[in-house]
N, C-alpha and C positions, 0 to 999 in steps of 0.2 A: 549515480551520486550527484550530477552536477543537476540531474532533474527535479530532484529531493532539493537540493539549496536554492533552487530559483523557484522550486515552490512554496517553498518557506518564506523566503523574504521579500520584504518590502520592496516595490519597484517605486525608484524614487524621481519626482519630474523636476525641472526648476518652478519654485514659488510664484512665477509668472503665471504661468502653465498650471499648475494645481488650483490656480486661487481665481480666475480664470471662467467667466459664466458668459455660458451661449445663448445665444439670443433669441430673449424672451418671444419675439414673435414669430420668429420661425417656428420653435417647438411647440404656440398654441394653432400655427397653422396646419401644424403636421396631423396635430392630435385629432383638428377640426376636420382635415383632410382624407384620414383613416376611418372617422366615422361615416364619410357619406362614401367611398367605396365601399361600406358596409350596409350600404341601402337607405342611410339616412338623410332626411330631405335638408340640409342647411344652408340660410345664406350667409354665407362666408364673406365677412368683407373685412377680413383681417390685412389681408398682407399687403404692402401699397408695391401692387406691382397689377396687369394688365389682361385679361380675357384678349388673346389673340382673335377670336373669332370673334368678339365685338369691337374692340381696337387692333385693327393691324396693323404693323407700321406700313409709312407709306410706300406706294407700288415701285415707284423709280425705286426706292432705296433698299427693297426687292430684290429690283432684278437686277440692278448694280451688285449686289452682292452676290446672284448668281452665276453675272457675267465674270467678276472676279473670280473666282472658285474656276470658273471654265477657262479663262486667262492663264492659268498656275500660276496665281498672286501668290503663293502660301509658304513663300522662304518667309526668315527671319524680318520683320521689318526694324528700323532706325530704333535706338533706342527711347529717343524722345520722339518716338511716331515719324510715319513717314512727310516728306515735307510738303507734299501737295495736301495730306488733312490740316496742317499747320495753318497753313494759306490759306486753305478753308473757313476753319474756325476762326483766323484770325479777321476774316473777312465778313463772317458773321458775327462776331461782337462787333463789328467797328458800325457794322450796316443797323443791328435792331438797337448796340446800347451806346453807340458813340464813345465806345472804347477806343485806345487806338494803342499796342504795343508790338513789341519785334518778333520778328519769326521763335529769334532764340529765347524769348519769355515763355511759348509756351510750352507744356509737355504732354504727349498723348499717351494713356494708360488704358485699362480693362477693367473700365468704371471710375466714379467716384470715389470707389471704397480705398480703391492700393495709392488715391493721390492722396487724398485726406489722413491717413497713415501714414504717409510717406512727410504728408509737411509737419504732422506732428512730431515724428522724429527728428526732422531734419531743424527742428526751430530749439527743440527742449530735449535739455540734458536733464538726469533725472534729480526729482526734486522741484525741479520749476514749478511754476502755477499756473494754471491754464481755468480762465474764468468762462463759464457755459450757462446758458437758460437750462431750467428744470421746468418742465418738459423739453425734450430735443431727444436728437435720435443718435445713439451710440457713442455720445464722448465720452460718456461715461467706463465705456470697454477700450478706448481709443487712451484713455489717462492710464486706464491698467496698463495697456500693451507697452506704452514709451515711459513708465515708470515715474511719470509725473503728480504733481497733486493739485486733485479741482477746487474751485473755489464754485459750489451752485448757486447759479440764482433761482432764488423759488420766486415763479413769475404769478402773475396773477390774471383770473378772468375778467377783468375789469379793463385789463391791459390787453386783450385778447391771446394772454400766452406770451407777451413780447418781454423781453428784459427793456428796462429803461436807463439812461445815463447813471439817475438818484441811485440809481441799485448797484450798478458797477461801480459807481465812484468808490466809495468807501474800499473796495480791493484791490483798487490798480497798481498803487505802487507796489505790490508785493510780484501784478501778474507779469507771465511771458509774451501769453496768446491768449486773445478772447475770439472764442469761438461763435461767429455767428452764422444763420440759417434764416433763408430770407427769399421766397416762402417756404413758411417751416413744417416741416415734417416734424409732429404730427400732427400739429391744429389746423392748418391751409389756412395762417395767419398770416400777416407781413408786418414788417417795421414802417412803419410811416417816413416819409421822408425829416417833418421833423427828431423824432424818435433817434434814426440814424444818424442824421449832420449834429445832434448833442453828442451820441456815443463818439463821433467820427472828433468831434471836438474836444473830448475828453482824453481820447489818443493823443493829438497833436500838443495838447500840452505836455500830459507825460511824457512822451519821448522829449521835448523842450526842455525841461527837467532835469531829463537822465544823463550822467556826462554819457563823453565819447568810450569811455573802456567800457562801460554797462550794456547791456543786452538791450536794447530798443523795448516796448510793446509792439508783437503785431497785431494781425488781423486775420482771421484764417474765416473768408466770405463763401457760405458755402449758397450756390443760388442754382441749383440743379432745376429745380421748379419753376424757373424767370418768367419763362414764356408761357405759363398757364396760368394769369391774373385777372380777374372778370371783374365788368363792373366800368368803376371808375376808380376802379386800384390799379395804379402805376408801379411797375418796381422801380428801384433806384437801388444804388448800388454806392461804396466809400468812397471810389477815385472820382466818380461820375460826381458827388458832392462836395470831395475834398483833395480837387488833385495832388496836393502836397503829402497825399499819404500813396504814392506811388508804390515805391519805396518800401512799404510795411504792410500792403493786404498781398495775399494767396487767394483768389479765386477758386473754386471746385465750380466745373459746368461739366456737358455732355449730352448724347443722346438721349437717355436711358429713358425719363420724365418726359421731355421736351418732344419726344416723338416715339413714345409709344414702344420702347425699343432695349426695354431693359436687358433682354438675352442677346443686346448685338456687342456689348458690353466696349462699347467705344466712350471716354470721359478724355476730358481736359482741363490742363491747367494753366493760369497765367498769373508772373506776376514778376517780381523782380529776378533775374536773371543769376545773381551769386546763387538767389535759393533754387529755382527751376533748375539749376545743372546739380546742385547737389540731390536735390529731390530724383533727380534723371536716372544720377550715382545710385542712389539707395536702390531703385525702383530695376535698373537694369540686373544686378543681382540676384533680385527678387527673380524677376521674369517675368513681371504681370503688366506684359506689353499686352495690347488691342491686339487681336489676330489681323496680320494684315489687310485679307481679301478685305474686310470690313471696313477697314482703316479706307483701301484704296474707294471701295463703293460711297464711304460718308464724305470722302474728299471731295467724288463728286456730285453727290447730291446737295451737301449746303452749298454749294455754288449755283444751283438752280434755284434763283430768289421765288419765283411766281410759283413751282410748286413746291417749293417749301411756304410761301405764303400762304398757298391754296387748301396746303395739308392742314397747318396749324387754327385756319378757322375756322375749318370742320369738327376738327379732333376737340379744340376747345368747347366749340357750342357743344357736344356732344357729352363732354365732362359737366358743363355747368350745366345743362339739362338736368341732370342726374342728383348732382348737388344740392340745386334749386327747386328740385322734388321733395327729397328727402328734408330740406330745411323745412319746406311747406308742412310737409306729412310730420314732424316733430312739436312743429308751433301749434299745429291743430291738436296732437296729444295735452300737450300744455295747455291752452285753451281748453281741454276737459279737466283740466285739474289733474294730469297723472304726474308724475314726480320727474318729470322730463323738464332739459333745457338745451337750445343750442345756437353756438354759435354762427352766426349769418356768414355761409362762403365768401370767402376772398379769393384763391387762390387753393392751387394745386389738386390733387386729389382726393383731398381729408375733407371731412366734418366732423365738429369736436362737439361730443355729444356729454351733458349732465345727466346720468339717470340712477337716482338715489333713494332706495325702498328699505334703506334697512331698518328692523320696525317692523314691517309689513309681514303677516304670515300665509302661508299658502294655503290650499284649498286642500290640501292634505296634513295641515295643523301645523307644519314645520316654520320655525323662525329664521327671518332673514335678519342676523346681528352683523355681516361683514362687509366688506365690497366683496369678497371672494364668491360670498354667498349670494347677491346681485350678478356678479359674471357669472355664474355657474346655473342660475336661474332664467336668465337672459337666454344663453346657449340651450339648453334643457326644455324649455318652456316655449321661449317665442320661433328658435330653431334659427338666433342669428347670432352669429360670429365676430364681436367686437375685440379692440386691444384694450386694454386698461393701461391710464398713462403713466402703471408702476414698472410698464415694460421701458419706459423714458426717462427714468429716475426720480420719477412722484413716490410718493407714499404710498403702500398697500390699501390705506383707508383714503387715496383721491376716488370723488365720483364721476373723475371723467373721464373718456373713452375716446378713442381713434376710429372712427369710420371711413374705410377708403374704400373709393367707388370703380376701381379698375376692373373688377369683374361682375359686374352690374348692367341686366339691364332693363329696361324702362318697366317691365312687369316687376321683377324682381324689388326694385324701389318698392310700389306700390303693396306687391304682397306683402312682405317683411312690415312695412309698419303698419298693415293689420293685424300680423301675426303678433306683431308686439303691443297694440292695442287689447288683443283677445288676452295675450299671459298677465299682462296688469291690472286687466279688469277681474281675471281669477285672484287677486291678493286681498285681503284684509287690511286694510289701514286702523 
């Protein structure tokens, strides 16, 4: 009987949980990922994460983490991480950004993902406002989760993707937290330092503003990316511009980007110290501490300056190599007249590609009316695997796309944007 009623009826979840959508690039990686164990040839350059066998993280930090494992590092560690990675990390902001804060500001986690959650809950109650660029990656599931509500900024290619002061203004007094990413995933754009000390400026008055019983504006800086800026792009960062905002940014940094090391799943946080212990609170609960051995192996590998110097201007020329291919191999498309555009690397793993054919019919008479129809023709046709930036909170109908270079290499550049040459030039315009 009781089998018959639980089949019968509705199994009911909380509205958080129902309403609730998984992330758009996992599932086209997956999809991408089943076709070529199915023998099909694609270059995949959806997911920004890392080909171990052409980026591996570095050797010390290896075999530190083998030595760990063989130590039996693997109790429980410290709830905000143990305090020799502290001193680490604290040692490496202070060394590359001229940071300088206390042990107890910061927090060590298992990635960016469970701090960046953790400060959104711990800043907004729900209903707050939490102001984000359109394109950017997951605030948009990060406002589901803590029950808040966004304000987007729909940013512009002109601005390289960047939100600007002009654009924030107009919402500030309503927001909590504006959330910025800096180099941002997904363009491999950055905020200029001007860009930043407006925004950073536009803070400091509103909280001016706001009495004492009000809820401040923060700053939720997410710079996971920092360390991979080419060129003559600089990061900078709000305290670094504006020390008087102490006090009101949250940092997200970590391994993960910075050295190749996504699956060691070591992240940290820094910033004011009421909110690092509440964040700590939240986060200890949870359970999504750093596993130690890893925690004790990155403790001591960021303290070895020369090869972590050594590692990071290998690993970078090795990113921008690739980058600086494909920008070439796109602008040459363009120079033929195909419906391609892209923006020049700055930073990080991405290149943020325009390619818009709809219009165009195929060589088998079919019409391309969508973006869907573009990404589906893309994949199908040229045999490569892009994100569309409606996985970032763009419109279904934006033409532009995430390219990330983690499992890439130097042929693979080159093949693909023949491959994508040869499918365009089968189209009818």
């Amino acid at each position: 009987m009781s089998e018959v009623m639980t089949a019968q009826r509705k199994l009911h979840v909380s509205k958080m949980a129902e309403n609730l959508i998984g992330s758009e690039i996992i599932k086209l990686a997956a999809e991408i990922t089943q076709r070529m164990k199915q023998g099909e040839k694609i270059y995949n350059m959806t997911i920004g994460d890392f080909d171990p066998k052409i980026f591996p993280i570095p050797k010390k930090l290896e075999e530190e983490i083998i030595h760990a494992y063989r130590n039996n590092e693997t109790n429980y560690p410290a709830a905000n991480g143990i305090e020799r990675l502290r001193i680490a990390a604290q040692h490496f902001i202070k060394k590359h950004q001229g940071l300088d804060y206390d042990l107890d500001e910061f927090l060590i986690a298992g990635g960016g993902r469970p701090l960046i959650y953790a400060t959104y809950i711990t800043l907004l109650d729900a209903g707050d406002k939490v102001i984000y660029p359109v394109p950017s990656w997951n605030n948009n599931h990060y406002v589901h989760l803590s029950h808040c509500e966004k304000i987007e900024i729909q940013t512009k290619p002109e601005n390289n993707f960047m939100p600007t002061a002009d654009e924030i203004a107009p919402h500030i007094k309503d927001a909590t937290l504006i959330a910025l990413c800096s180099p941002l995933n997904p363009t491999g754009t950055t905020l200029s330092k001007n860009s930043l000390q407006e925004i950073c400026d536009l803070v400091i008055t509103e909280n001016n503003r706001r009495s004492a019983d009000q809820k401040p504006l923060y700053i939720l800086f997410d710079q996971l990316y920092w360390t991979l800026t080419f060129g003559e792009i600089k990061h900078c960062d709000p305290v670094s511009l504006r020390p008087e905002l102490k006090d009101y940014v949250i940092y997200i940094d970590g391994l993960s980007k910075a050295f190749s090391a996504t699956g060691i799943r070591v992240g940290w946080s820094f910033g004011p110290k009421q909110i690092i212990d509440k964040m700590k609170s939240i986060l200890s609960h949870i359970g999504a501490w750093s596993p130690k051995p890893e925690q004790v192996a990155a403790a001591k590998y960021l303290m070895m300056d020369d090869e972590v110097n050594s590692f990071l201007s290998d690993y970078k020329n090795k990113i921008q190599q690739r980058l600086d291919s494909f920008y070439a191999g796109f602008k040459m498309l363009q120079q033929k007249n195909y419906p391609v555009e892209c923006i020049a690397p700055q930073a990080a793993i991405y290149l943020t590609l325009k390619i818009d054919f709809r219009g165009a019919t195929t060589a088998e008479g079919n019409k391309i009316n969508t973006m869907q129809d573009v990404s589906d023709y893309i994949l199908d046709e040229a045999k490569i695997g892009l994100v569309p930036f409606y996985a970032f909170g763009s419109s279904k109908e934006s033409p532009w796309f995430r390219l990330s270079i983690g499992t890439c290499s130097m042929d693979d550049v080159k093949n693909s944007i023949e491959s994508l040459e040869r499918a365009l030039n089968k189209l009818k315009f």
